[in-house]
CHARMM internal coordinates of N, CA and C (Angstrom, degrees):
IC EDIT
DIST 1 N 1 CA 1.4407
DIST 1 CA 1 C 1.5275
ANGL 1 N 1 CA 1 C 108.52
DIST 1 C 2 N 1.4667
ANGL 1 CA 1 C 2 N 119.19
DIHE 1 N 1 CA 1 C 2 N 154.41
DIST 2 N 2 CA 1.5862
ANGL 1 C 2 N 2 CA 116.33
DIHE 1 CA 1 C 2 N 2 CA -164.82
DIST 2 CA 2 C 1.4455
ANGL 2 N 2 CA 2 C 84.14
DIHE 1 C 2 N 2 CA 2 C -110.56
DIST 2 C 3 N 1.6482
ANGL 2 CA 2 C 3 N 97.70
DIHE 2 N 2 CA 2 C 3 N 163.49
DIST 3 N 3 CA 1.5481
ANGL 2 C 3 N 3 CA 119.63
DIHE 2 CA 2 C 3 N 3 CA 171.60
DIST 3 CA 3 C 1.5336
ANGL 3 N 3 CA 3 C 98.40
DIHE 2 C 3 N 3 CA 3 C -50.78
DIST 3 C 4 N 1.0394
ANGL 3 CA 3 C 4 N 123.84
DIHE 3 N 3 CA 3 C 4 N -36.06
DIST 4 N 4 CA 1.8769
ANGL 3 C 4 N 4 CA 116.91
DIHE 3 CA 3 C 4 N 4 CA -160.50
DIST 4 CA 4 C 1.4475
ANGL 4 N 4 CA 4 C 96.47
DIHE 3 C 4 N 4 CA 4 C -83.22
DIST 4 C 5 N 1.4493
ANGL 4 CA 4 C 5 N 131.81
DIHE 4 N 4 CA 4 C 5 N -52.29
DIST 5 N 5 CA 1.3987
ANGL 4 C 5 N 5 CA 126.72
DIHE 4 CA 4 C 5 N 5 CA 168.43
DIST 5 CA 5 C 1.4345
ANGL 5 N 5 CA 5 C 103.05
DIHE 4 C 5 N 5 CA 5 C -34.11
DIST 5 C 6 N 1.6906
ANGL 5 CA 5 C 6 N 116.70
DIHE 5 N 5 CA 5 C 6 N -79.55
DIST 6 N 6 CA 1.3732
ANGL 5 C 6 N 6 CA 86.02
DIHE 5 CA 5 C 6 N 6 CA -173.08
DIST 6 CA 6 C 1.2564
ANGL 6 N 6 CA 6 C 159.14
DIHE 5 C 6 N 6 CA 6 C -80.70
DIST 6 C 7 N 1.4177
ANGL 6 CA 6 C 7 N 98.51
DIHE 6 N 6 CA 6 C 7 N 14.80
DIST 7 N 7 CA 1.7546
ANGL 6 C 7 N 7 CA 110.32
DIHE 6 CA 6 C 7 N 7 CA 161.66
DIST 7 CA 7 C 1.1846
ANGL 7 N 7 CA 7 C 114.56
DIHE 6 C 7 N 7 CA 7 C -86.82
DIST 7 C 8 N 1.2960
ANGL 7 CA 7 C 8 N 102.53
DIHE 7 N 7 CA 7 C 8 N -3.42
DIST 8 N 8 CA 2.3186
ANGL 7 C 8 N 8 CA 89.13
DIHE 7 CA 7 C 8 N 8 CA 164.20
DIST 8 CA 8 C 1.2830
ANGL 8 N 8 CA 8 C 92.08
DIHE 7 C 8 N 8 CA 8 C -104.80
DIST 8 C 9 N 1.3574
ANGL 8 CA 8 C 9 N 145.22
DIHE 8 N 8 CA 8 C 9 N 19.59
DIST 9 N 9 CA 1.9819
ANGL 8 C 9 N 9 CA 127.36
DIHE 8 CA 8 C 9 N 9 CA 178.96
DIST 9 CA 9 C 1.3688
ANGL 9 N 9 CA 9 C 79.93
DIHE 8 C 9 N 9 CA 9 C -100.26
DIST 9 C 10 N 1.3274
ANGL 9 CA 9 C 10 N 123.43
DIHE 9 N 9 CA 9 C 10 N -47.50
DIST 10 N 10 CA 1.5145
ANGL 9 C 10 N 10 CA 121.97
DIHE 9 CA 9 C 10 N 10 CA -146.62
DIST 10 CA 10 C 1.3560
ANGL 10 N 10 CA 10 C 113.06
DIHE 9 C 10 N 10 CA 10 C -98.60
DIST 10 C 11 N 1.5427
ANGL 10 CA 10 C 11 N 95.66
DIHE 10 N 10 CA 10 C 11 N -6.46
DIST 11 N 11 CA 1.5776
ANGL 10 C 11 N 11 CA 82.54
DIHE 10 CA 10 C 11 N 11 CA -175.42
DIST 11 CA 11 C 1.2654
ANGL 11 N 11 CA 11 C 145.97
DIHE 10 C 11 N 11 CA 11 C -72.74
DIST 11 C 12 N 1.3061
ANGL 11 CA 11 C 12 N 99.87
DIHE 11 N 11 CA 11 C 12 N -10.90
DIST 12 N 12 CA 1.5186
ANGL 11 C 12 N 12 CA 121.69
DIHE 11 CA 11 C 12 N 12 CA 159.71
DIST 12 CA 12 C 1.3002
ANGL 12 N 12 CA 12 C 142.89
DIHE 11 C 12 N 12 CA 12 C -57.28
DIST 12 C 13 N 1.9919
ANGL 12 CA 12 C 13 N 105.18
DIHE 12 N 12 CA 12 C 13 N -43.34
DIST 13 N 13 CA 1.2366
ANGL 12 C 13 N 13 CA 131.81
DIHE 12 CA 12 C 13 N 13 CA 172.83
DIST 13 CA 13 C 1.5920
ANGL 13 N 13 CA 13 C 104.13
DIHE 12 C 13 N 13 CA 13 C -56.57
DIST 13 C 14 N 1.5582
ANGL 13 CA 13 C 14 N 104.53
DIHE 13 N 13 CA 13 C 14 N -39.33
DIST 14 N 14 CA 1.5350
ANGL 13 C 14 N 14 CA 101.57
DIHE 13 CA 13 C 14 N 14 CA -145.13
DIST 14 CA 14 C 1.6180
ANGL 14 N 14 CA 14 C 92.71
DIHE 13 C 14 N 14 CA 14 C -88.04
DIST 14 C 15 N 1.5714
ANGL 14 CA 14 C 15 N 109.26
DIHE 14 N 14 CA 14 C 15 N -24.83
DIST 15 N 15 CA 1.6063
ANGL 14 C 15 N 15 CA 96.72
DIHE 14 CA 14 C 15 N 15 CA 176.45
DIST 15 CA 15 C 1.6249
ANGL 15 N 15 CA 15 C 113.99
DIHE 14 C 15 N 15 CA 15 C -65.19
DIST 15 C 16 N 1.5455
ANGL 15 CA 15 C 16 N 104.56
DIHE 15 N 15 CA 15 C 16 N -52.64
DIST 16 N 16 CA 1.5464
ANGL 15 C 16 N 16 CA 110.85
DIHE 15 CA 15 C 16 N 16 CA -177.97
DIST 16 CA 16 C 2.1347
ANGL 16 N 16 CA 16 C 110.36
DIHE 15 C 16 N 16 CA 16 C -37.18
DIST 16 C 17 N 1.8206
ANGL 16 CA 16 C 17 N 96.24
DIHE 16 N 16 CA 16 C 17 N -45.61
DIST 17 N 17 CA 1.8234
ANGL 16 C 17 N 17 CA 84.68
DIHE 16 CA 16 C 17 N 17 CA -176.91
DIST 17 CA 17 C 1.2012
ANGL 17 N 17 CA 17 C 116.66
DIHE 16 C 17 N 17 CA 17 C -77.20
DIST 17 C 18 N 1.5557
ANGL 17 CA 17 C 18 N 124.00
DIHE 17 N 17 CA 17 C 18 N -3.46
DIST 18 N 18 CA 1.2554
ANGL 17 C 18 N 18 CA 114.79
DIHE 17 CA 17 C 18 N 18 CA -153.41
DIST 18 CA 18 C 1.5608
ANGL 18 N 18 CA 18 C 100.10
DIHE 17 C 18 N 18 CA 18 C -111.59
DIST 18 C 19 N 1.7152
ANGL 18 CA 18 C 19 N 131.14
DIHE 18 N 18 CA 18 C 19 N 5.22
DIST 19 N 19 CA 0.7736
ANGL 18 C 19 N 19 CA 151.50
DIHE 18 CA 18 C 19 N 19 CA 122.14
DIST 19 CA 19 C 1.7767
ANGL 19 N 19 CA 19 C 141.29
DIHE 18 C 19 N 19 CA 19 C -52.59
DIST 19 C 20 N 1.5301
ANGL 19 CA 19 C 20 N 87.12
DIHE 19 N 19 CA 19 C 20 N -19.92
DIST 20 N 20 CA 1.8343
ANGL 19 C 20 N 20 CA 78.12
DIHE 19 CA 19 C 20 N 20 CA 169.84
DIST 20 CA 20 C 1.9668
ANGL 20 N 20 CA 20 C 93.51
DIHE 19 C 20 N 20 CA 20 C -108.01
DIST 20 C 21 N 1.8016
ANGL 20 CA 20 C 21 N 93.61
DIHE 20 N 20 CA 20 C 21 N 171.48
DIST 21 N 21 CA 1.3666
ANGL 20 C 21 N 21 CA 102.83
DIHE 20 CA 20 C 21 N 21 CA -176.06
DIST 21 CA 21 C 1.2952
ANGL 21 N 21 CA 21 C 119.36
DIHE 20 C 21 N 21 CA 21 C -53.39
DIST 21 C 22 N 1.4567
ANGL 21 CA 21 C 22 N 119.28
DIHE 21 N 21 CA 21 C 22 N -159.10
DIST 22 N 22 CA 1.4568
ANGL 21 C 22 N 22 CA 145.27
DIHE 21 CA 21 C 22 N 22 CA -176.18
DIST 22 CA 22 C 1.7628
ANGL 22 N 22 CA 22 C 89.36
DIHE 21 C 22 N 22 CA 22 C -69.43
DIST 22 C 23 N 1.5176
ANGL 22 CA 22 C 23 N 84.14
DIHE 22 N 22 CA 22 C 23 N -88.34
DIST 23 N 23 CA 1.5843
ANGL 22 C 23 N 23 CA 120.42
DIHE 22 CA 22 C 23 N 23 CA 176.11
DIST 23 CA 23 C 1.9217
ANGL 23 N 23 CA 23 C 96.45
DIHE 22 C 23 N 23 CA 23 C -12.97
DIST 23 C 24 N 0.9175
ANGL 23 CA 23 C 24 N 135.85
DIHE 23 N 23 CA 23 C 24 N -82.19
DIST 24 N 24 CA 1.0696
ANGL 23 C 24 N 24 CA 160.74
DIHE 23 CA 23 C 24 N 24 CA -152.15
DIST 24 CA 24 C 1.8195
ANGL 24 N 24 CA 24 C 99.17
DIHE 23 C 24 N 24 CA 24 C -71.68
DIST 24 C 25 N 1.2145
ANGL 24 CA 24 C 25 N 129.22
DIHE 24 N 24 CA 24 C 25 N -63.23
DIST 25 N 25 CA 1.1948
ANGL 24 C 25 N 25 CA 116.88
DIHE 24 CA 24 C 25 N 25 CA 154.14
DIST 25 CA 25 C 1.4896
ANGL 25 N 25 CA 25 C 137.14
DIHE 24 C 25 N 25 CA 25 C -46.26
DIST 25 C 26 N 1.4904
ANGL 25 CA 25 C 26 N 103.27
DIHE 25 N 25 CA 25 C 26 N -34.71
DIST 26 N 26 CA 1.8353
ANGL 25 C 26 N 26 CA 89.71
DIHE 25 CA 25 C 26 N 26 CA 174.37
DIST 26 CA 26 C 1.2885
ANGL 26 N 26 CA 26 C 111.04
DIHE 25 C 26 N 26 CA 26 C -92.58
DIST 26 C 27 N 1.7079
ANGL 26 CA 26 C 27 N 132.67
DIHE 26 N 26 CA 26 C 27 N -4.99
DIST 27 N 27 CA 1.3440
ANGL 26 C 27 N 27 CA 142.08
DIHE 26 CA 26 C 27 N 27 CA 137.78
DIST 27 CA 27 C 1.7805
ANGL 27 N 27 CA 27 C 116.65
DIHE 26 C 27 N 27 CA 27 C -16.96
DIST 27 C 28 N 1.1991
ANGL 27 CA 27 C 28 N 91.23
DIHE 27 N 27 CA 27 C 28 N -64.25
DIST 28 N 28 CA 1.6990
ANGL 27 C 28 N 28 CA 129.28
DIHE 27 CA 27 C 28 N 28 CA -167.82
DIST 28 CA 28 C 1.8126
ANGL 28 N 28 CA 28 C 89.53
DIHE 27 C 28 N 28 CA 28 C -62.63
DIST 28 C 29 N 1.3858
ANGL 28 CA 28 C 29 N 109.02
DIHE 28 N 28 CA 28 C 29 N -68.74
DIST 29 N 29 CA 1.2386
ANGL 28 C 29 N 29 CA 108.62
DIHE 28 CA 28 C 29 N 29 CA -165.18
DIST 29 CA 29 C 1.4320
ANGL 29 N 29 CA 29 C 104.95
DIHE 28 C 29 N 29 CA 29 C -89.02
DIST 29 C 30 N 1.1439
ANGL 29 CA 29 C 30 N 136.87
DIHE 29 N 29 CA 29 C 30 N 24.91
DIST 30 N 30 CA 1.4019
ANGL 29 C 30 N 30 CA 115.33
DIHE 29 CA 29 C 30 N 30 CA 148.58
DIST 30 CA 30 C 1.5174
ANGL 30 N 30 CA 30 C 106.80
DIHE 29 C 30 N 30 CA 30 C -96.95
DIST 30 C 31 N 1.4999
ANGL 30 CA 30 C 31 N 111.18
DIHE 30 N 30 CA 30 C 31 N -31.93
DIST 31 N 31 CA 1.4441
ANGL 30 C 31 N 31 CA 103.76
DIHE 30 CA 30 C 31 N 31 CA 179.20
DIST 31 CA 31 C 1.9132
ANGL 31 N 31 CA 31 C 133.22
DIHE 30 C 31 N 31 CA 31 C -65.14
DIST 31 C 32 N 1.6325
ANGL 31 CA 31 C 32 N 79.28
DIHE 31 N 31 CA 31 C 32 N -1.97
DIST 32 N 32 CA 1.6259
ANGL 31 C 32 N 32 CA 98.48
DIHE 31 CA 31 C 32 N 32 CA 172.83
DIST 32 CA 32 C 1.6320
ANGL 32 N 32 CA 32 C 122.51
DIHE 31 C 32 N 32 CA 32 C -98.83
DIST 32 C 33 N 1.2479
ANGL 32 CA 32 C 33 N 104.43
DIHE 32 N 32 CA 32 C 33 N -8.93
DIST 33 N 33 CA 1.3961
ANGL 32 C 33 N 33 CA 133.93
DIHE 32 CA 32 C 33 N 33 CA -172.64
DIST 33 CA 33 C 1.5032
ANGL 33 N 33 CA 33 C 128.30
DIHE 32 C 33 N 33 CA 33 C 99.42
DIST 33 C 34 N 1.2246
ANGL 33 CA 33 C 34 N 98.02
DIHE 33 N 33 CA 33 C 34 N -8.31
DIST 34 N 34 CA 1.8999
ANGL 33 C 34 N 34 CA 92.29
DIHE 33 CA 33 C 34 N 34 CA -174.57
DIST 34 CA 34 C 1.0422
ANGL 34 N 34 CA 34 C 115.35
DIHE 33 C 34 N 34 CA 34 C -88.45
DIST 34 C 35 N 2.0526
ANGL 34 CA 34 C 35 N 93.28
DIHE 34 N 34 CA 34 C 35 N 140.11
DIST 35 N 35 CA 1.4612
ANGL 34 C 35 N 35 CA 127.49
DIHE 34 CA 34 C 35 N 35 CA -145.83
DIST 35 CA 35 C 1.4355
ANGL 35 N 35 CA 35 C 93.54
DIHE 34 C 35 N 35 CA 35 C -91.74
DIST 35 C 36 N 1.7890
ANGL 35 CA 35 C 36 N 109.82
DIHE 35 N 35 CA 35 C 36 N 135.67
DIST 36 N 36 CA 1.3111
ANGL 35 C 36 N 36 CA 140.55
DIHE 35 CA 35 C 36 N 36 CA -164.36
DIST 36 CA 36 C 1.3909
ANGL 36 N 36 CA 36 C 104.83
DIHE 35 C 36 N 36 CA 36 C 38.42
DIST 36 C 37 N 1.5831
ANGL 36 CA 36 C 37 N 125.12
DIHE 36 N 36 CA 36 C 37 N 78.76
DIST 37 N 37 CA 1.4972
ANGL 36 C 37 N 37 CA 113.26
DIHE 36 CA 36 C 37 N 37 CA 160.83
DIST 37 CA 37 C 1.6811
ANGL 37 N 37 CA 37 C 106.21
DIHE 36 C 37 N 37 CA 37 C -62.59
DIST 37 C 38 N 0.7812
ANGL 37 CA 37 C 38 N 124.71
DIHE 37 N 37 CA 37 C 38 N -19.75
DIST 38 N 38 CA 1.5223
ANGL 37 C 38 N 38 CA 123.32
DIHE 37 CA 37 C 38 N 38 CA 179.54
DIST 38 CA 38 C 1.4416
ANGL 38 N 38 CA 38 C 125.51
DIHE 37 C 38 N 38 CA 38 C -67.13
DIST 38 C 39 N 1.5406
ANGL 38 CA 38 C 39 N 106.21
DIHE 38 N 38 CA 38 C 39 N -22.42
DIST 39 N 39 CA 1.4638
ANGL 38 C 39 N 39 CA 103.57
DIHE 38 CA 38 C 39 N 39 CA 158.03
DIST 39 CA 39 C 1.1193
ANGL 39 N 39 CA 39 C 117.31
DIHE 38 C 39 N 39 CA 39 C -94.74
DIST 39 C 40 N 1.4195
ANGL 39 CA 39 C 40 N 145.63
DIHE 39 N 39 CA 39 C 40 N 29.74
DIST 40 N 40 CA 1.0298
ANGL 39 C 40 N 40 CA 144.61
DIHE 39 CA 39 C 40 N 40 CA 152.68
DIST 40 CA 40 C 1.3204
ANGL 40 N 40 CA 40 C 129.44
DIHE 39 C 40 N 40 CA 40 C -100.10
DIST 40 C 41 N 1.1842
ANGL 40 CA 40 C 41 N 122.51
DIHE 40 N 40 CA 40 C 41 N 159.88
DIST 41 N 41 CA 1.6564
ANGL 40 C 41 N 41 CA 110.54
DIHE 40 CA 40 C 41 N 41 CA -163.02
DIST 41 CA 41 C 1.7545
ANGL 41 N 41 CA 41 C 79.26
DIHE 40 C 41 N 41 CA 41 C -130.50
DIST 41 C 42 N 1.6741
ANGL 41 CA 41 C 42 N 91.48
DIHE 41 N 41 CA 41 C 42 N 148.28
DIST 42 N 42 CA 1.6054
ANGL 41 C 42 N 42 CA 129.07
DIHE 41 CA 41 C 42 N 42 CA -172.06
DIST 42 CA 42 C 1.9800
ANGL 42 N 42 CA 42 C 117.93
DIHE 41 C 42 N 42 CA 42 C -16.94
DIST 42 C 43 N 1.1814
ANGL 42 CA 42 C 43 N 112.92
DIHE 42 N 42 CA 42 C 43 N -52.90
DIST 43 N 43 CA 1.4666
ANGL 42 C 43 N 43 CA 138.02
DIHE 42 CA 42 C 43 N 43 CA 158.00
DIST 43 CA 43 C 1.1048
ANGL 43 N 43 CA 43 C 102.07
DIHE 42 C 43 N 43 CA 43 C -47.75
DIST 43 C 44 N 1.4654
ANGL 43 CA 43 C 44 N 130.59
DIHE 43 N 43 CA 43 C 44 N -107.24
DIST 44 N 44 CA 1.5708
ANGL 43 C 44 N 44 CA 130.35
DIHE 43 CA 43 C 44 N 44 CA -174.54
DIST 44 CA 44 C 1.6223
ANGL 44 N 44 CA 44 C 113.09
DIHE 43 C 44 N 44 CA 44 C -21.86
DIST 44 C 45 N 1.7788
ANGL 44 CA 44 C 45 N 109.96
DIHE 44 N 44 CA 44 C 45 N -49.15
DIST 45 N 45 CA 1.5021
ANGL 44 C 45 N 45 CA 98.97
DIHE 44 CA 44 C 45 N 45 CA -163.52
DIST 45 CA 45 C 1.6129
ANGL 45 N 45 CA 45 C 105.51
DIHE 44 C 45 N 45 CA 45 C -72.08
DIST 45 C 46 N 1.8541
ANGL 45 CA 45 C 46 N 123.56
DIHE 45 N 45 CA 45 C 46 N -20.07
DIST 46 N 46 CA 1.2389
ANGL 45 C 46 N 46 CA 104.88
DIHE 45 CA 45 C 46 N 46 CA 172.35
DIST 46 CA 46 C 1.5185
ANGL 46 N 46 CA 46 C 124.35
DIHE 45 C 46 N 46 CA 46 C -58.10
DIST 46 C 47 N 1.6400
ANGL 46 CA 46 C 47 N 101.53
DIHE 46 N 46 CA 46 C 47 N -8.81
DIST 47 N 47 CA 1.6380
ANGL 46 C 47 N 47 CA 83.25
DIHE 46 CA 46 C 47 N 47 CA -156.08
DIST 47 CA 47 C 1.6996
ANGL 47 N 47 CA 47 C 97.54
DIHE 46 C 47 N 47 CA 47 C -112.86
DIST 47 C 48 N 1.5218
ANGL 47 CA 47 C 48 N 91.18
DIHE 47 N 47 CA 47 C 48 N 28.76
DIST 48 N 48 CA 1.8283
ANGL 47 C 48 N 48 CA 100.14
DIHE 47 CA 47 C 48 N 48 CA 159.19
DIST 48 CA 48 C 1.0932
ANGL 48 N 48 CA 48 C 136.23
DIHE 47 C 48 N 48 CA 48 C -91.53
DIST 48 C 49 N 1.4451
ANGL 48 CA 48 C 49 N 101.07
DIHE 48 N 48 CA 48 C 49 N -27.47
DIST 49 N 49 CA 1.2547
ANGL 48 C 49 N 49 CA 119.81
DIHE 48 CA 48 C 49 N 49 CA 164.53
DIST 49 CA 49 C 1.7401
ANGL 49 N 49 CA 49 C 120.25
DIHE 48 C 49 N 49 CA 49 C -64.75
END
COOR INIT
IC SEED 1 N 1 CA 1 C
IC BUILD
């Protein structure tokens, strides 16, 4: 799959998370497992997902 494919699969996902809060993302990402979402700031944690 090319870089351009996957910015049209994802591009949706990434608008929908990058629209909800802080709060709400490290919610998200602890329930996915990643370790200290809290030291991460808003940017980085999208690109954990």
């Amino acid at each position: 799959m090319t870089d351009e494919e996957l910015r049209a699969k994802y591009c949706g996902a990434y608008k929908y998370l990058n629209g909800k809060g802080i709060y709400d993302l490290r919610c998200l990402a602890r329930a996915l497992g990643v370790a200290k979402p809290t030291a991460l700031p808003k940017k980085k944690l999208l690109w954990e997902f």
